[in-house]
FIGU-591020 format. One record per atom (N, C-alpha, C, O): residue in one letter; x negated, y negated, z negated. Coordinates in steps of 0.2 Angstrom, whole numbers, padded with zeros to 4 digits, always signed. Layout:
BEGIN
AXYZ/...
END
This chain:
BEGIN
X-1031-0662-1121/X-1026-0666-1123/X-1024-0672-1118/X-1029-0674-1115/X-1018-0674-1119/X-1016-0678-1112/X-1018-0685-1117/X-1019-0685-1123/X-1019-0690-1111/X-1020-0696-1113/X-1015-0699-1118/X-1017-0701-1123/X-1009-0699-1116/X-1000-0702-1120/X-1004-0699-1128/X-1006-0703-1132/X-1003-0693-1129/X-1004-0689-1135/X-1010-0692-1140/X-1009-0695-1145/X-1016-0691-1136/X-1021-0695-1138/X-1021-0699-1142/X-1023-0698-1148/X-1018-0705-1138/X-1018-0714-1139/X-1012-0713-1146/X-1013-0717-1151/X-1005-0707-1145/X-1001-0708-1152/X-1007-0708-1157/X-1007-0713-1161/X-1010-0704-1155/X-1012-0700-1162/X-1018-0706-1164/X-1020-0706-1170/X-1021-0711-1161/X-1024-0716-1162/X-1021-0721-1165/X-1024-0725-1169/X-1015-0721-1164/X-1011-0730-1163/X-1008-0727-1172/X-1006-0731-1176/X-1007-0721-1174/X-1004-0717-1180/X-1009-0721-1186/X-1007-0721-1191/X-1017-0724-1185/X-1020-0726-1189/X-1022-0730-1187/X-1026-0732-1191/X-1020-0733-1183/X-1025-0741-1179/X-1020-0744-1177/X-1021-0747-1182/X-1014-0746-1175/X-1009-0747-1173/X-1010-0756-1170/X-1007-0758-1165/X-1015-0758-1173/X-1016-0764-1169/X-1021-0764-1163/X-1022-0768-1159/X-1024-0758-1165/X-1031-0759-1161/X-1029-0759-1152/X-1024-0756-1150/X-1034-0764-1148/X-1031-0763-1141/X-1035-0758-1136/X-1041-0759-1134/X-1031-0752-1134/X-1033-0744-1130/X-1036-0745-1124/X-1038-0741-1121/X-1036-0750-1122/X-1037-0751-1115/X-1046-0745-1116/X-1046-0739-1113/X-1050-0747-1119/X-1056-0745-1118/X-1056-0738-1119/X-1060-0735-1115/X-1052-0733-1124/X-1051-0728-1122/X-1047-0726-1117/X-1048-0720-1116/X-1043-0730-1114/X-1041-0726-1108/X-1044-0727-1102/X-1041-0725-1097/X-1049-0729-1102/X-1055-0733-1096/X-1060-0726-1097/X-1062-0723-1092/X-1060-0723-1104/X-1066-0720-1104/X-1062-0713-1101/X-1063-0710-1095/X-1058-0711-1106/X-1053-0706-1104/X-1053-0705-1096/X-1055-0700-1093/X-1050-0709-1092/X-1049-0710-1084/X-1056-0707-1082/X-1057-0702-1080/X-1062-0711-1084/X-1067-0708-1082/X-1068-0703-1082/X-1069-0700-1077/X-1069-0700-1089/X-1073-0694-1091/X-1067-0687-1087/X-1068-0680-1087/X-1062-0690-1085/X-1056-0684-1081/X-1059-0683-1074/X-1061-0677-1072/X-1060-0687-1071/X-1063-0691-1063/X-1070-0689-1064/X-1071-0684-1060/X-1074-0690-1068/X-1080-0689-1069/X-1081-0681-1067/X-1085-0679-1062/X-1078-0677-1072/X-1082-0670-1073/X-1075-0667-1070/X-1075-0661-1071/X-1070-0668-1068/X-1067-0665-1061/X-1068-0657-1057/X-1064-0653-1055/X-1074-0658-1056/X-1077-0652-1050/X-1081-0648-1056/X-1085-0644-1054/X-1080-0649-1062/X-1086-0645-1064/X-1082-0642-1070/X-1077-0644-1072/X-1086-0635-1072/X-1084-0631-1077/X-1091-0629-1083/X-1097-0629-1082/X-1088-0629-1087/X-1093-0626-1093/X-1095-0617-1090/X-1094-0614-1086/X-1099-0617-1095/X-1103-0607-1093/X-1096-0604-1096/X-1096-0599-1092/X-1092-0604-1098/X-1085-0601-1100/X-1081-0600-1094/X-1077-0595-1093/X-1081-0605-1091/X-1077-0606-1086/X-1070-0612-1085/X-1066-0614-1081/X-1070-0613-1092/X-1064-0618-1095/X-1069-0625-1091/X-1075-0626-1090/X-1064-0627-1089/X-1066-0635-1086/X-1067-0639-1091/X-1066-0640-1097/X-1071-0643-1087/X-1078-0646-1092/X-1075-0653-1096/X-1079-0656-1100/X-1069-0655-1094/X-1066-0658-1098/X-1063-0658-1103/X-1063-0662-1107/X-1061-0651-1103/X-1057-0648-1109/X-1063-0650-1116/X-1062-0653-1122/X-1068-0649-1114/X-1072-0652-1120/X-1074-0659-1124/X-1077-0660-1130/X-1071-0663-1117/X-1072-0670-1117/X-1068-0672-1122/X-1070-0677-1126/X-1062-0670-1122/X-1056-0671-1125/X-1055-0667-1130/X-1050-0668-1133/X-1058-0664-1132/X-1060-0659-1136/X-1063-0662-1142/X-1060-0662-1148/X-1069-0666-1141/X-1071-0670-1145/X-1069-0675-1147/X-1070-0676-1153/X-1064-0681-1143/X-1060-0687-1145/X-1056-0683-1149/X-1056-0684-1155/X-1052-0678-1146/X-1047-0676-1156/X-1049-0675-1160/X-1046-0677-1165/X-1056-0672-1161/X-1058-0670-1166/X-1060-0677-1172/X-1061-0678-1178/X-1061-0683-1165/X-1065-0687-1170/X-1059-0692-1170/X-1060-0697-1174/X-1053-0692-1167/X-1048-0696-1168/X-1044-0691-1177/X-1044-0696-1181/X-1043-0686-1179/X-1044-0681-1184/X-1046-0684-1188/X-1044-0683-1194/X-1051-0689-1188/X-1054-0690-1193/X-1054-0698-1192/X-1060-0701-1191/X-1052-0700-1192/X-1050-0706-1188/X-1054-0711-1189/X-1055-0715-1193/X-1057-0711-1184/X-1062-0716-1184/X-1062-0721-1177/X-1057-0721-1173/X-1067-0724-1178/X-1065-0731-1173/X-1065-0730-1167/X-1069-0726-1165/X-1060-0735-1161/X-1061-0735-1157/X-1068-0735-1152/X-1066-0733-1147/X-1074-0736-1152/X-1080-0735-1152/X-1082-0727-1151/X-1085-0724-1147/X-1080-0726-1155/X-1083-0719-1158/X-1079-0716-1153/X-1081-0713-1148/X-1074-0715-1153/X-1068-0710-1147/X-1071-0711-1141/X-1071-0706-1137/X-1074-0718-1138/X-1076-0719-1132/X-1081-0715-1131/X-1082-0711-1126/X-1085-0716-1136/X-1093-0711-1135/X-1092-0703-1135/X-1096-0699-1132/X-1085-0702-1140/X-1086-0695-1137/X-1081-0693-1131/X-1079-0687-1131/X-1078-0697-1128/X-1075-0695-1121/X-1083-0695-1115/X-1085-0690-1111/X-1086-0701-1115/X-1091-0701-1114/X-1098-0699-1114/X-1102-0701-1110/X-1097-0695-1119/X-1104-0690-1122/X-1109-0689-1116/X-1115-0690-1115/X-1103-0685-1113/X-1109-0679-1110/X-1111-0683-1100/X-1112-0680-1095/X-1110-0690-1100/X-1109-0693-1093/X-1118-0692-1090/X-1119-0692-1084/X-1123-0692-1094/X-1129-0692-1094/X-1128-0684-1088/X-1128-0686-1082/X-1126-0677-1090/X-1125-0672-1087/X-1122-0673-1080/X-1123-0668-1076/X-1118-0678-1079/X-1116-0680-1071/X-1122-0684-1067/X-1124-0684-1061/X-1122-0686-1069/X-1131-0689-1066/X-1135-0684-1064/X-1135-0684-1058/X-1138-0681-1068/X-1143-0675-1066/X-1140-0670-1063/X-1143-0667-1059/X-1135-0668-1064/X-1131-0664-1059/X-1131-0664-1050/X-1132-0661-1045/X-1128-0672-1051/X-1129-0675-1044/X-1132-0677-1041/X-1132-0676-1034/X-1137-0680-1045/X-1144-0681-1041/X-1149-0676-1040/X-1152-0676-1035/X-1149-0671-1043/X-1152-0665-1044/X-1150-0659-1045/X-1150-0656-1050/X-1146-0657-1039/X-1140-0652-1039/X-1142-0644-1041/X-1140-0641-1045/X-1149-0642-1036/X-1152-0636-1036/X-1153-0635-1043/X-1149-0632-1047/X-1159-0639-1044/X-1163-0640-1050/X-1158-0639-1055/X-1158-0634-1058/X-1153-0643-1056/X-1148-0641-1061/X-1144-0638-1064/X-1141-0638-1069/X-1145-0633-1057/X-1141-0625-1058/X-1145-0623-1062/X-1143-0623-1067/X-1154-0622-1060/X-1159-0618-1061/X-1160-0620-1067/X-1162-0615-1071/X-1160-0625-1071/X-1159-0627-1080/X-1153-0624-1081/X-1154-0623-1087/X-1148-0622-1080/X-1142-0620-1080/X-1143-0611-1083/X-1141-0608-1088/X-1147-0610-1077/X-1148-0602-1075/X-1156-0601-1083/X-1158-0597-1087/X-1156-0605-1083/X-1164-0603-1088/X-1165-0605-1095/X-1170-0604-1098/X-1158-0610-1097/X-1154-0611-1102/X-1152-0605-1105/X-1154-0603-1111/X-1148-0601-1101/X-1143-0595-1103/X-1149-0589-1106/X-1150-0586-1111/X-1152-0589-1099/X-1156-0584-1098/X-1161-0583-1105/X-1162-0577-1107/X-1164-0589-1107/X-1168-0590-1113/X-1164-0592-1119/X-1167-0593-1124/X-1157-0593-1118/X-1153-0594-1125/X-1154-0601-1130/X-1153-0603-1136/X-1154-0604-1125/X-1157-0609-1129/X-1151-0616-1127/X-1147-0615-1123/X-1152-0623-1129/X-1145-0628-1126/X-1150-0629-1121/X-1156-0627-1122/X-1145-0634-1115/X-1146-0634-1107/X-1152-0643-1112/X-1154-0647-1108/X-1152-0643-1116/X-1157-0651-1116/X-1163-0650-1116/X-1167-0654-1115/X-1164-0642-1118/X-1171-0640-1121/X-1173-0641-1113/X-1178-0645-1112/X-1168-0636-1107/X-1175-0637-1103/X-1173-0640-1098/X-1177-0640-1093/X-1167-0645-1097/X-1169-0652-1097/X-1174-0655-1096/X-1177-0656-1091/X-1177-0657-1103/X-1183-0660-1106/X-1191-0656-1104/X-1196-0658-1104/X-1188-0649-1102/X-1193-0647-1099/X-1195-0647-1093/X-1201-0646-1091/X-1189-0649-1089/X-1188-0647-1081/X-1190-0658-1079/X-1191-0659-1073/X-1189-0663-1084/X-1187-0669-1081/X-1190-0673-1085/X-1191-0679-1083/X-1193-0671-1091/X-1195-0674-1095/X-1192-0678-1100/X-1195-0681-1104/X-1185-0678-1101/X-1179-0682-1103/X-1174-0679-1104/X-1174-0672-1103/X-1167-0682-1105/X-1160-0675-1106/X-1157-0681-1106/X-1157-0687-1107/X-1151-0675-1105/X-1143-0678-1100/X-1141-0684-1106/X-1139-0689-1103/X-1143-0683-1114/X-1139-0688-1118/X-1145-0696-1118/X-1143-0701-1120/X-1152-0694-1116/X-1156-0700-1114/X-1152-0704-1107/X-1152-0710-1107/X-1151-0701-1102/X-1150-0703-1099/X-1142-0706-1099/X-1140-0711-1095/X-1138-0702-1102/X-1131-0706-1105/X-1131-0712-1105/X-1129-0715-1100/X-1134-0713-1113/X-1136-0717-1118/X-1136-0725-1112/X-1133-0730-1112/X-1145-0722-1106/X-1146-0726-1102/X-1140-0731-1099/X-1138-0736-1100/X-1138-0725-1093/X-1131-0727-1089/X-1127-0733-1094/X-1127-0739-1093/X-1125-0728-1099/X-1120-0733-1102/X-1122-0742-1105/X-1118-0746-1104/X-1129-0741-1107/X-1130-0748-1106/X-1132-0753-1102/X-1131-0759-1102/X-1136-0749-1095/X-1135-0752-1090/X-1125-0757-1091/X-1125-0763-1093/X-1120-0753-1090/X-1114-0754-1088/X-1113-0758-1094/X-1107-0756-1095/X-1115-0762-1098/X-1114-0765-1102/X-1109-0763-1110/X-1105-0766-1113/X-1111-0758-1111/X-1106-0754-1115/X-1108-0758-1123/X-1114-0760-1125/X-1104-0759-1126/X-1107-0760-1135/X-1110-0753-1137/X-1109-0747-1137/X-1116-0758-1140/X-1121-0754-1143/X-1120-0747-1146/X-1123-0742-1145/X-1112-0748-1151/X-1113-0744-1152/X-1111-0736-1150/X-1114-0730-1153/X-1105-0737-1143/X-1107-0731-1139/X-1114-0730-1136/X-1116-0725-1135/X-1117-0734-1133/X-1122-0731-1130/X-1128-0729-1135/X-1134-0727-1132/X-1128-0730-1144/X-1130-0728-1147/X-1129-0720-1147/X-1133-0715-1145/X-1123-0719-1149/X-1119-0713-1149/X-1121-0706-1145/X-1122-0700-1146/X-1121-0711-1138/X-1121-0705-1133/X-1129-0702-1132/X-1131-0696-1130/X-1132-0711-1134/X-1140-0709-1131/X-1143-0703-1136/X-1147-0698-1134/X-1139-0704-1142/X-1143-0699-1149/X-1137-0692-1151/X-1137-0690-1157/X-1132-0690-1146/X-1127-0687-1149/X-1131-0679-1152/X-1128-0674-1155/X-1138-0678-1150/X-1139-0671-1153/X-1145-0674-1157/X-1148-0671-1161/X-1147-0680-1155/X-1153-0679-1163/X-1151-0686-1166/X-1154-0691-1165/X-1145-0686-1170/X-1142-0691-1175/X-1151-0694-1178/X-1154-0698-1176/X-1152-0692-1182/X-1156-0695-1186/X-1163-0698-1182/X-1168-0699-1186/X-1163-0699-1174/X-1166-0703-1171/X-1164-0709-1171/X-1168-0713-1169/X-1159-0710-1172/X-1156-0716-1170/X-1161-0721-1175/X-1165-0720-1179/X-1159-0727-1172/X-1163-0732-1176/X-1157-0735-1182/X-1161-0738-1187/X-1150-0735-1183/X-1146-0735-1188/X-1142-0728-1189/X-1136-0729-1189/X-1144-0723-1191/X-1143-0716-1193/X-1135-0716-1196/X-1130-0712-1194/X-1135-0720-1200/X-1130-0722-1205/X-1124-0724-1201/X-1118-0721-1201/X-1125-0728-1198/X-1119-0731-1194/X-1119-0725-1187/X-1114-0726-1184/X-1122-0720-1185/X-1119-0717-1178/X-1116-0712-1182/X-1119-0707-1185/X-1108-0713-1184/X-1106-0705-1186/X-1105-0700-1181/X-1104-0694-1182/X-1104-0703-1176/X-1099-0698-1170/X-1106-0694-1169/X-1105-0688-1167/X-1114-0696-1168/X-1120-0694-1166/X-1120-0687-1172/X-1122-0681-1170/X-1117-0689-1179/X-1119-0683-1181/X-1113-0680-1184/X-1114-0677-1189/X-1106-0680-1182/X-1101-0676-1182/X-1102-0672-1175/X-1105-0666-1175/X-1101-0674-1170/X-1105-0671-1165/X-1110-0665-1166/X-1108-0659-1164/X-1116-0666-1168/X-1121-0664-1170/X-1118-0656-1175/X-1121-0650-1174/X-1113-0657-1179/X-1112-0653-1183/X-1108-0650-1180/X-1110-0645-1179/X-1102-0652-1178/X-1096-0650-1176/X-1096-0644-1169/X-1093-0639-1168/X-1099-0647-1165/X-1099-0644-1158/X-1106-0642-1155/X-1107-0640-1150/
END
């Protein structure tokens, strides 16, 4: 989904709220994962954007849209930093059927949504995205369960 469309489809229930922050995130999360494609071979943004409608759908707060354009920014890190290796999680992901965090967490100790979570607070983000992103596949980790919805629409949804 283009940005324009997006933000209607936000401003349709928020009409006061100010976009600036998801269009910050938006910008990124396009620029960010740019070179890169999911196992499908759909570009890896289509996802990104995939999840903000879903959760703009349900209209929820500006926060929450940020964390899922933002989700998967942990996953550009380890890619980057560790390019081989994260083919090789990539390749034994499939190969064993299993999500790429399982063997993340095997290959690093940690995973793309810890190290998210990370980044994002480094960069001064509100809590409650870097909430969001740090817990987006084990919601009920979080330390306020209640309040990350996007951690467990997520969790469900996709």
């Amino acid at each position: 989904m283009e940005l324009k469309e997006l933000l209607e489809r936000f401003k349709a229930y928020a009409p006061h709220v100010d976009t600036t922050a998801i269009e910050l995130a938006y910008e990124y999360s396009v620029n960010a994962h740019a070179d890169q494609a999911r196992a499908s071979g759909e570009h890896y943004f289509v996802h990104c954007s995939a999840v903000a409608e879903s959760l703009i759908e349900l209209k929820l707060d500006m926060p929450t849209i940020c964390a899922g354009l933002l989700h998967d920014v942990g996953k550009l890190v380890l890619a980057s930093n560790y390019p081989e290796q994260y083919v090789e999680i990539g390749r034994n992901a499939q190969a064993k059927r299993v999500e790429w965090l399982v063997e993340e967490r095997e290959s690093f100790g940690f995973d793309h949504a810890d190290v998210g979570g990370y980044l994002l607070g480094l960069w001064g983000l509100p809590p409650a995205v870097v909430e969001a992103v740090a817990f987006h596949h084990f919601p009920l980790r979080s330390c306020f369960p209640c309040r990350n919805r996007f951690a467990t629409i997520l969790t469900v949804k996709f």
